[in-house]
MIRO-349322 format. One record per residue (C-alpha): x, z, y; residue in one letter. Coordinates in steps of 0.1 Angstrom, whole numbers, padded with zeros to 4 digits, always signed. Last residue first. Example, Ala and Ser with C-alpha at 12.3 -4.5 7.8 and 13.67 -1.06 7.14 Angstrom:
// MIRO-349322
+0137+0071-0011s;+0123+0078-0045a;
This chain:
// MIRO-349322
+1752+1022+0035x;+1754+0997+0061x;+1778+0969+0050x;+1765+0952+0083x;+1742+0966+0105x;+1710+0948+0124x;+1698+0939+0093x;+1666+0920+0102x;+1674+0888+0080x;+1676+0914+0050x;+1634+0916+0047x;+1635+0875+0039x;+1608+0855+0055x;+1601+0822+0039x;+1564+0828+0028x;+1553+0831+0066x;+1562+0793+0072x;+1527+0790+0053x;+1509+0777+0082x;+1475+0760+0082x;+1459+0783+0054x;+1479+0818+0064x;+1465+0811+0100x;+1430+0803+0093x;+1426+0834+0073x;+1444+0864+0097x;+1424+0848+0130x;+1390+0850+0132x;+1379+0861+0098x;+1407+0889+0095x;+1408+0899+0130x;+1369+0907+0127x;+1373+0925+0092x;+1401+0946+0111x;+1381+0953+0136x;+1355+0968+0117x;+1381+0984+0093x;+1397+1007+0123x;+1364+1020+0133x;+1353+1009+0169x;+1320+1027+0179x;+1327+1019+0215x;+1330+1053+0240x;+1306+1069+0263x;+1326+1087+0287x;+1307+1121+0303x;+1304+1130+0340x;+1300+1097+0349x;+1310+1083+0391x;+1340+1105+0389x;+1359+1071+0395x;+1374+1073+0359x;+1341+1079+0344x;+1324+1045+0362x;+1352+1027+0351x;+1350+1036+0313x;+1314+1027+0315x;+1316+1004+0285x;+1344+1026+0266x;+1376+1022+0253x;+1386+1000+0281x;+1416+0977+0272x;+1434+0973+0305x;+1460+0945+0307x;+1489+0938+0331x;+1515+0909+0326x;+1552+0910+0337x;+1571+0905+0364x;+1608+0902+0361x;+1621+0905+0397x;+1644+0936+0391x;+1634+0956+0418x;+1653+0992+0412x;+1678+0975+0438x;+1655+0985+0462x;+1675+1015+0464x;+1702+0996+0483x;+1737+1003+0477x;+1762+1022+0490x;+1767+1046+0465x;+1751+1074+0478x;+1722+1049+0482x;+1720+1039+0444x;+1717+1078+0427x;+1683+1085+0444x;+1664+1056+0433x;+1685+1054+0403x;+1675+1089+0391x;+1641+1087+0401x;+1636+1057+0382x;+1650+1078+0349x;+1618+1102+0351x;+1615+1134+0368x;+1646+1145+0367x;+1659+1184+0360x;+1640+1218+0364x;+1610+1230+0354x;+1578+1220+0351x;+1558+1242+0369x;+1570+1232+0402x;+1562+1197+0401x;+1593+1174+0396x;+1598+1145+0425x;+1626+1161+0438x;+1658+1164+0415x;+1693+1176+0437x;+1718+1153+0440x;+1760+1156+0432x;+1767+1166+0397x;+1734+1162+0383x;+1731+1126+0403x;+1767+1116+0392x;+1761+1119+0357x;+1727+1104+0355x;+1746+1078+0372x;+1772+1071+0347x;+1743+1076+0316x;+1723+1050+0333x;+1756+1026+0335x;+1753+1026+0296x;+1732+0991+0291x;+1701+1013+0302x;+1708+1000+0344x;+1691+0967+0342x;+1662+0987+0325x;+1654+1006+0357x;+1618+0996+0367x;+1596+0971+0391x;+1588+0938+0387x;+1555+0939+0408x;+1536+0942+0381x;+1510+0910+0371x;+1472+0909+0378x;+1443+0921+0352x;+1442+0909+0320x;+1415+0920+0299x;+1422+0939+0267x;+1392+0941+0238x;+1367+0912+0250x;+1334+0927+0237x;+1308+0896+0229x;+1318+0896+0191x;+1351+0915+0186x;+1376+0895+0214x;+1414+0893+0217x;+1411+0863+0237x;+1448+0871+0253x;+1465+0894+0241x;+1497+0878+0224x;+1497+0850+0243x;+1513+0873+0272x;+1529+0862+0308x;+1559+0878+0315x;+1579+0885+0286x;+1574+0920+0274x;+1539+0922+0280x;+1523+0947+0298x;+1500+0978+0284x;+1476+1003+0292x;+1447+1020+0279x;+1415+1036+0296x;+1389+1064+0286x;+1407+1087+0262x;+1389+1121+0265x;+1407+1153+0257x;+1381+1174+0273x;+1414+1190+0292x;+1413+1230+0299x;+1419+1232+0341x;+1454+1248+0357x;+1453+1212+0379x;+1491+1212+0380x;+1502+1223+0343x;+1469+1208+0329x;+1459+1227+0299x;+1453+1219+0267x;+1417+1217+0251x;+1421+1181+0239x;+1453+1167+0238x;+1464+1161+0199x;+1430+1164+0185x;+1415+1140+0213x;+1446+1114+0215x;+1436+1112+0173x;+1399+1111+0179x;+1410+1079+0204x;+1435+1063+0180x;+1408+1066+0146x;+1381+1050+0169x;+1400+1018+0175x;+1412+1004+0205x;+1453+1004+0191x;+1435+0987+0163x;+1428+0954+0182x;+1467+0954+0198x;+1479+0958+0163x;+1460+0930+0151x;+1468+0905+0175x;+1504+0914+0167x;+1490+0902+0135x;+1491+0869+0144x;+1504+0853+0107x;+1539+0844+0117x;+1539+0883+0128x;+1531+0899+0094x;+1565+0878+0081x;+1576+0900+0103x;+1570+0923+0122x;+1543+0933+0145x;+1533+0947+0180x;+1531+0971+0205x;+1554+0994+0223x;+1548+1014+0260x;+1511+1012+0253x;+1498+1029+0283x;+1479+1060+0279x;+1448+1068+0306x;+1423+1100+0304x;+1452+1117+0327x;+1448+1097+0350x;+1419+1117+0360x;+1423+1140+0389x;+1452+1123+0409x;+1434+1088+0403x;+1404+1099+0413x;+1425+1113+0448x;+1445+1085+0458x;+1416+1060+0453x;+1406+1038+0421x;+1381+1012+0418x;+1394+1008+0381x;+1406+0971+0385x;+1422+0978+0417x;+1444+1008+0408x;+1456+0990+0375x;+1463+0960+0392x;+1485+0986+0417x;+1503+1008+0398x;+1507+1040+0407x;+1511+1071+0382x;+1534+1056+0356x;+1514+1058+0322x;+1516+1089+0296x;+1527+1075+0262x;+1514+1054+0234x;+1531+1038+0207x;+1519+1007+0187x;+1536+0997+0153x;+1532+0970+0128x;+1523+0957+0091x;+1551+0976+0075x;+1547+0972+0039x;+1528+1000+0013x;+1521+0969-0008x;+1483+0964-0003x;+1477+0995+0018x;+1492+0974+0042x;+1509+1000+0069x;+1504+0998+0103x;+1526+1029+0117x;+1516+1044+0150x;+1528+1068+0178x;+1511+1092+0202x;+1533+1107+0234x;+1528+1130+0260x;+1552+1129+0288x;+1570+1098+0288x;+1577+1067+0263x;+1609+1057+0240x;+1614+1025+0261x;+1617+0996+0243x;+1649+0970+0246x;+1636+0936+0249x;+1637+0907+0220x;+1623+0936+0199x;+1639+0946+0168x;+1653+0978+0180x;+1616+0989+0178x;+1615+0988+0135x;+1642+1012+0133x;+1628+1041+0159x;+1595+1037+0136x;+1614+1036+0104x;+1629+1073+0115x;+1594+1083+0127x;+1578+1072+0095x;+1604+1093+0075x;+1593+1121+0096x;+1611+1148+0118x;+1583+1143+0141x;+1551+1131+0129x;+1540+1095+0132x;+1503+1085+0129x;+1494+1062+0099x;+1467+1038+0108x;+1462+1017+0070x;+1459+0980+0071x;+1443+0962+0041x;+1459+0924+0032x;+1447+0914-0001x;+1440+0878+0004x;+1473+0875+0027x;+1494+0882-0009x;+1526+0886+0010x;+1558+0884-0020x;+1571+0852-0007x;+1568+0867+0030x;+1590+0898+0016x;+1578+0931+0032x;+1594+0954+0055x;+1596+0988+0043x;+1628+0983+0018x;+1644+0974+0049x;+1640+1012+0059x;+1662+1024+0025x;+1690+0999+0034x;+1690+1012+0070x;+1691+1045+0068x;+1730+1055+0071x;+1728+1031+0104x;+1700+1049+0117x;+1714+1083+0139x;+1749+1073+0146x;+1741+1036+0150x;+1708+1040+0178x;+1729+1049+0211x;+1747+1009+0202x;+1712+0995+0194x;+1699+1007+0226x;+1733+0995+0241x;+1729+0961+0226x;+1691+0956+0241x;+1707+0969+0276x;+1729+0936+0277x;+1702+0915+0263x;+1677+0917+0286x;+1689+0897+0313x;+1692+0867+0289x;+1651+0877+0268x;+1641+0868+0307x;+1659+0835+0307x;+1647+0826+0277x;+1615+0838+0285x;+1613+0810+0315x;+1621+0817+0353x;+1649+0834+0367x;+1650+0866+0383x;+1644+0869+0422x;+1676+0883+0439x;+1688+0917+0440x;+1688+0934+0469x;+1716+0940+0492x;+1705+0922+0526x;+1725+0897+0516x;+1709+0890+0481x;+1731+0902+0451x;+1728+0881+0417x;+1714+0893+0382x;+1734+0877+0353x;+1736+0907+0332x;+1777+0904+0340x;+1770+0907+0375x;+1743+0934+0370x;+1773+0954+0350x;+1800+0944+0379x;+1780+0959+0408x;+1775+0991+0388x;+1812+0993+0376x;+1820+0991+0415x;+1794+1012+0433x;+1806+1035+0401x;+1846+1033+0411x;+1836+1036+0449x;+1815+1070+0444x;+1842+1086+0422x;+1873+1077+0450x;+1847+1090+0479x;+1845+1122+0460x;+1884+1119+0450x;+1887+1119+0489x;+1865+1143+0498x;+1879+1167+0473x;+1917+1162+0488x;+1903+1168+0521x;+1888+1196+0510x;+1918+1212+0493x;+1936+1205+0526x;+1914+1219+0549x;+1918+1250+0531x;+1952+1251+0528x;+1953+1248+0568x;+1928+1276+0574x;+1952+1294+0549x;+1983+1288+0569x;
């Protein structure tokens, strides 16, 4: 009689196991639906739609959830944080003078920083592994100009790979001189006038590489076990809606800034971030063990790809469901002329541009900031309380 119990009990946990699995095949299945992504037969997903409308459409779903996870922790703030964001009638554009403000933890720059993302047509990852962050402030008015953040990059990317001359091995050993901008740009009314070119100038700047080298420099590598020179060579960054007109031509003199280099293969998990992550982050730390961490660090997931690579085929469902389609634009912005040559272990030492944050700003300023305000003065209409994202917050 206890052999049969036994059986029983199992039989009753293999059924609610399959029960659990079927319910989230189901609520996964119905959440792309509803994101307007379509099932091929072979169970991918099909190719996305065309257009940054479109693209901004399958976004939206997981854009209100990071605004959702966001209420409990900014809503309180969000009259005092509009009072960062300058009105366009109030812009004096002959006075503009950005300040590089790094972010601190625990900061009232941090809090404006998590405030100022949820604005983006596309919900922004909040980075990996190490991490530097950015304020643009105009010293002017003490305004928000724009933000950059900086985290580690994903490990294979193929552009990337190609434009440095990479092989499995340099790229093992030094990607850690790389940071890919995982958010970058400007708010309004500073956007009307191009200063997300501006942001993307000054992430290049002297004052972002010492600050990578303070923050990094002389730690060491929990795989390699070897003290880190704290060199930033090479940095990252895609645009949000496939092709970019934000980066192109960015140019100081001769030295183009950021160079595109190919397009991603439309990879990543932000079709599952509009709360059916959290459903199979719980399944796969109920049911899966992690496998792509390194020894030394610990326990848990490497990243939330891993997660849905593993979670989807105990569902069911393909894995290559993590191809979303939307491809978007590659750009390297060396931070030094031979920054190739150092990341192929070609150079011992990098020999970086002597680019101080007022330099390029003076550039930016001639080339684009001027011209703009004089042929188009939609700028003045901007009104801070448009970007309330709250209502009645207090």
């Amino acid at each position: 009689m206890p052999e049969l119990a036994t059986k029983s009990s199992t039989g009753r946990r293999d059924r609610r196991g399959a029960d659990e699995r079927a319910d989230l095949r189901e609520r996964v299945l119905r959440s792309l639906e509803n994101q307007g992504f379509q099932l091929e037969d072979d169970g991918r997903l099909a190719p996305a739609p065309a257009g940054k409308e479109a693209i901004r459409a399958l976004h939206a779903s997981a854009r209100h959830a990071s605004i959702e996870r966001a209420r409990d922790g900014l809503r309180r703030h969000e009259d005092r944080l509009l009072g960062h964001f300058a009105a366009g009638a109030d812009l004096d554009v002959q006075a503009i003078r950005p300040r590089l403000v790094e972010v601190a933890a625990g900061s009232e720059e941090e809090l404006l920083f998590r405030y100022a993302r949820l604005h983006w047509s596309i919900p922004v990852s909040a980075g990996y592994g190490r991490r530097l962050r950015f304020l643009i402030v105009d010293e002017a008015n003490d305004k928000l100009i724009g933000l950059f953040g900086l985290g580690d990059p994903v490990f294979a990317i193929g552009p990337r790979e190609r434009w440095i001359g990479w092989d499995w091995d340099a790229r093992k050993a030094r990607l850690r001189h790389v940071m890919d901008a995982f958010l970058l740009g400007a708010v309004p009314p500073y956007s009307s006038l191009l200063c997300g070119k501006l942001v993307a100038m000054l992430m290049t700047s002297s004052e972002v590489r010492r600050a990578f080298k303070r923050k990094y420099g002389g730690s060491d590598s929990l795989i390699t076990n070897r003290l880190f020179d704290g060199n930033l060579a090479l940095i990252t960054t895609t645009s949000a809606l496939g092709r970019s007109s934000v980066y192109n031509r960015v140019r100081v003199g001769d030295r183009r800034l950021l160079q595109s280099v190919g397009f991603t293969s439309g990879s990543g998990e932000f079709h599952f971030a509009n709360g059916i992550y959290r459903d199979l982050i719980g399944y796969a730390d109920a049911n899966l063990q992690p496998t792509a961490k390194h020894i030394r660090w610990g326990g848990g997931w490497r990243n939330r790809r891993e997660v849905v690579r593993r979670t989807l085929p105990e569902l069911g469902l393909s894995s290559e469901m993590i191809y979303h389609g939307v491809q978007r634009e590659l750009f390297v912005a060396p931070l030094a002329p031979n920054t190739r040559e150092f990341l192929c272990g070609q150079h011992k030492h990098l020999r970086p541009y002597k680019a101080p944050a007022a330099a390029l700003f003076d550039a930016f300023r001639a080339r684009w900031l001027l011209p703009r305000a004089e042929r188009d003065r939609r700028y003045r209409d901007f009104d801070p309380n448009s970007l309330r994202i709250w209502t009645g917050a207090r």
